[in-house]
C-alpha positions in Angstrom: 40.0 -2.5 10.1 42.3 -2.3 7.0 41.7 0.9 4.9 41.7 -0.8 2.1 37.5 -1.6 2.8 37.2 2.1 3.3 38.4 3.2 0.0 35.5 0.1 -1.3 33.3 2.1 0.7 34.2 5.6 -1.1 33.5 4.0 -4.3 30.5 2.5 -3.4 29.2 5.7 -1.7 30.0 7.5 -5.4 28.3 4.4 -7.0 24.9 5.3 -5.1 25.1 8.8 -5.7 25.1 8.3 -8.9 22.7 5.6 -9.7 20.4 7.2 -7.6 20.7 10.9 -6.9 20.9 10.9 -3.2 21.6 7.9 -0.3 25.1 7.3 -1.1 26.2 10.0 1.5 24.4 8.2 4.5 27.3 5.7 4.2 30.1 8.1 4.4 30.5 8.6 8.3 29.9 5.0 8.9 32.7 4.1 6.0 34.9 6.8 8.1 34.5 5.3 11.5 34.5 1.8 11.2 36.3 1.1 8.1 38.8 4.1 8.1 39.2 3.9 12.1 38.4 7.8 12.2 36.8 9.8 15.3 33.6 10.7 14.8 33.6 14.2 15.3 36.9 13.8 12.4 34.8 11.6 10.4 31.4 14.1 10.7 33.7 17.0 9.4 35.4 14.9 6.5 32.0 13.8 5.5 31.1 17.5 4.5 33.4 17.8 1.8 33.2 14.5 0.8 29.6 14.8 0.4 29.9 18.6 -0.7 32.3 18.1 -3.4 30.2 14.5 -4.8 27.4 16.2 -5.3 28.6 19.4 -6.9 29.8 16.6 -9.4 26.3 15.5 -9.1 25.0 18.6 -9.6 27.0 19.4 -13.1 25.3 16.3 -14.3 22.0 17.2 -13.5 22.7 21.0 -14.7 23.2 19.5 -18.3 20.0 17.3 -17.6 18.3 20.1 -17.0 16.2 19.1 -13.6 17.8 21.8 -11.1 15.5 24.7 -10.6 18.4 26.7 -9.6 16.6 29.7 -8.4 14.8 27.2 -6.3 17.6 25.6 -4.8 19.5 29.2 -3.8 16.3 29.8 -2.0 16.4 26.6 0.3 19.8 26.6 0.4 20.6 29.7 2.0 18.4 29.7 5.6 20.3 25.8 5.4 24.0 26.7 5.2 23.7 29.5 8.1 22.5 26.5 10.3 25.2 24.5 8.8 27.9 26.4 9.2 26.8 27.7 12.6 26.3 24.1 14.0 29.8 23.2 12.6 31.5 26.4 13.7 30.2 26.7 17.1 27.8 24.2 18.6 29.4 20.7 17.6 32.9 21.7 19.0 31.1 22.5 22.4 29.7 19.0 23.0 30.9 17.8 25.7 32.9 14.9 25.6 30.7 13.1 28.5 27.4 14.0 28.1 25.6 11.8 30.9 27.7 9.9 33.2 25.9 7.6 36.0 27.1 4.4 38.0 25.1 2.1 34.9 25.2 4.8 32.0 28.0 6.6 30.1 27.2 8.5 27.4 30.1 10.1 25.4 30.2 12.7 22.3 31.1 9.8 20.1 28.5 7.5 21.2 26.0 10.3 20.8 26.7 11.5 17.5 27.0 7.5 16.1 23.7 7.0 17.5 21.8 10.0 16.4 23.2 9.3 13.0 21.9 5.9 13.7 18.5 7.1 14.1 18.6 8.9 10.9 19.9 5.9 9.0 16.7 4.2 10.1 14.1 7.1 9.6 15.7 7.2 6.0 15.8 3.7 5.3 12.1 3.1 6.5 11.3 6.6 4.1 13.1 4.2 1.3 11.3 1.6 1.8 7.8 2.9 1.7 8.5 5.1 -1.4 6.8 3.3 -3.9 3.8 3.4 -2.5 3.8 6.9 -2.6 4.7 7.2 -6.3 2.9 10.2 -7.9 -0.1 10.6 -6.0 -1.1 14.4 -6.4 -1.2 15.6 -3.2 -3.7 19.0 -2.0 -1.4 21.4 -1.0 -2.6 23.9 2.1 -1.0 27.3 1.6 2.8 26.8 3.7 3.3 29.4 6.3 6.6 31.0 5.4 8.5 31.7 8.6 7.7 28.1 9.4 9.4 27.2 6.1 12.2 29.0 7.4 12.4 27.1 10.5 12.0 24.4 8.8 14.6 24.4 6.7 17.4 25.9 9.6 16.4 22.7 11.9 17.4 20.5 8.5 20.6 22.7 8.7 21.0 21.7 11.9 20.7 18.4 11.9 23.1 18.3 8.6 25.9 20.0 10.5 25.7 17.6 13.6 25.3 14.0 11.3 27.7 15.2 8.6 25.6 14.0 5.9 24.1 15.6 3.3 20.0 15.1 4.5 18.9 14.6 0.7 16.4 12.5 2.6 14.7 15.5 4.3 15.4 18.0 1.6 14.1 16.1 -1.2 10.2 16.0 0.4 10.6 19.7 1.3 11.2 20.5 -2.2 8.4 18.1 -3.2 5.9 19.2 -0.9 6.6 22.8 0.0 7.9 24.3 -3.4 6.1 21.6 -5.3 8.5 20.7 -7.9 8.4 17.6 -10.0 10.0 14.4 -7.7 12.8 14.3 -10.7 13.9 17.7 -10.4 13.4 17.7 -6.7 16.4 14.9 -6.7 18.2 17.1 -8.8 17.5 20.2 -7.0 19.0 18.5 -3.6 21.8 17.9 -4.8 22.4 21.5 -5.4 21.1 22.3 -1.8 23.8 19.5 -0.4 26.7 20.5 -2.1 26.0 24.4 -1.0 25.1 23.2 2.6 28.0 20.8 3.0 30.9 22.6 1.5 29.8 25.4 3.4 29.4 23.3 6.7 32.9 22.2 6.6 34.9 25.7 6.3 33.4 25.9 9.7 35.5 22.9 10.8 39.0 24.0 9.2 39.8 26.2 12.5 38.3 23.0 14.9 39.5 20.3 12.9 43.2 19.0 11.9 42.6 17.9 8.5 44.6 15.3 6.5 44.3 17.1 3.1 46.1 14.0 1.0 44.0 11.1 2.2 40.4 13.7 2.1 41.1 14.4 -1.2 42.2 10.9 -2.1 39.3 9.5 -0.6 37.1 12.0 -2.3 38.6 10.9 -5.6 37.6 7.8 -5.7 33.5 8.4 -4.5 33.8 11.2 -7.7 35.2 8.2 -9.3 32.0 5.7 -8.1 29.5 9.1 -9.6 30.4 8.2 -12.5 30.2 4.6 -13.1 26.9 4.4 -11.2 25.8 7.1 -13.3 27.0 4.6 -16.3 25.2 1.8 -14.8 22.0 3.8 -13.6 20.9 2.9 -18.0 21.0 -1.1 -17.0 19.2 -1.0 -13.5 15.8 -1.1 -12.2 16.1 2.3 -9.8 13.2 1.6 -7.4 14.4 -2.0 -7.0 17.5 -0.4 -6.4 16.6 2.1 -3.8 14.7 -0.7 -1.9 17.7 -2.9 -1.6 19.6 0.2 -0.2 17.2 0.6 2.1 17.1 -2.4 3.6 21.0 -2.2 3.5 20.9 1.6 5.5 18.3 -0.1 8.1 20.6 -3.3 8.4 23.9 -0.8 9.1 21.1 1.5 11.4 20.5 -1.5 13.8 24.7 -2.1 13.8 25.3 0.7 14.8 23.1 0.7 17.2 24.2 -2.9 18.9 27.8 -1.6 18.5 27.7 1.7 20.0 25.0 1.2 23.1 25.9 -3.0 23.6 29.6 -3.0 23.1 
């Protein structure tokens, strides 16, 4: 596949991001893999500063917007990047690279990581999709037990450092539900979380990983690029129309992936 596409598909990741506040990033790995041609566990540690370094861009927007509850975000952010950069530095680099091998079934690393971040894709894209039928309905709030927050928010970690993306999707209803902020400031708020989580994530990948500094940095270019044209465009487009096209589009690219990796 030409890389041309891919460096589309790092403007159009920006684009989302920035019209939005969050989705864009669930595109990066597949963008990496079958645009770009990278291996997944390449593409998974790339995605981390791609994703990292977008949203820190993100996250200066919102700062001036004032809709980060900083204090907030530290809080969340640091139980998170432990899991992150643990699951980066230690566990992913000790996945086998057969996991299950039979006479009818082979299941490698790359197949497995592709699919679980398949089955996020869909989860996300169905949580899309059923959004507005959620809109500001006051929910009663039981007290939240705080080790279980904790835990919690270390699985999210987890989860972040195996998919390579930057789990906006799970972090936004966490802040929403648990530390009950406003869903605009919530948006805002991940995007601090993701940056802290995923920059963080990928330092544990620089002694794993061989890392091809010009075209990362290139590549990250352009998706700071896409920020800030969708950010631009964000004043002439309807954003819950907009998130449920994208979320068709994610569960479309889910079910791909899917055929692609487990058919093929």
């Amino acid at each position: 596949m030409t890389p041309y596409l891919g460096y589309i598909g790092a403007l159009l990741i920006g684009i989302i991001l920035g019209l939005t506040g969050g989705g864009g990033s669930i595109l990066t790995v597949p963008v990496l893999v079958y645009l770009i041609g990278l291996n997944p566990m390449v593409a998974t540690a790339y995605s981390l500063f791609i994703v990292g370094t977008t949203a820190t861009f993100g996250t200066i927007q919102n700062l001036k917007k004032k809709v980060v509850s900083v204090k907030i975000g530290l809080q969340f952010a640091i139980p998170s990047l432990f899991s992150v950069y643990l699951t980066r530095r230690f566990l992913v680099p000790i996945i086998p690279e057969v996991l299950i091998e039979t006479p009818h079934i082979i299941l490698t690393r790359s197949t497995f990581l592709m699919v679980l971040f398949a089955c996020i894709m869909f989860f996300a894209a169905l949580s899309m999709l059923k959004k507005q039928a959620e809109k500001q309905e006051d929910v009663i709030q039981k007290e939240q037990n705080l080790l279980l927050v904790v835990l919690q928010i270390f699985s999210v970690g987890i989860l972040i450092g195996l998919i390579g993306a930057g789990g906006g999707f799970l972090i936004i209803p966490a802040l929403f539900h648990i530390a009950k902020l406003p869903m605009r400031k919530a948006i805002g708020t991940s995007l601090l979380i993701i940056a802290i989580n995923s920059l963080i994530g990928f330092t544990g990948d620089i002694e794993n990983t061989t890392i091809d500094w010009s075209f990362l940095l290139g590549f990250t270019a352009i998706a700071i690029l896409g920020i800030y044209i969708g950010i631009y465009l964000n004043k002439f487009i309807n954003e819950n129309q907009l998130k449920k096209g994208f979320g068709w589009f994610v569960l479309v690219m889910a079910i791909f992936i899917f055929i692609k990796e487990l058919l093929y």
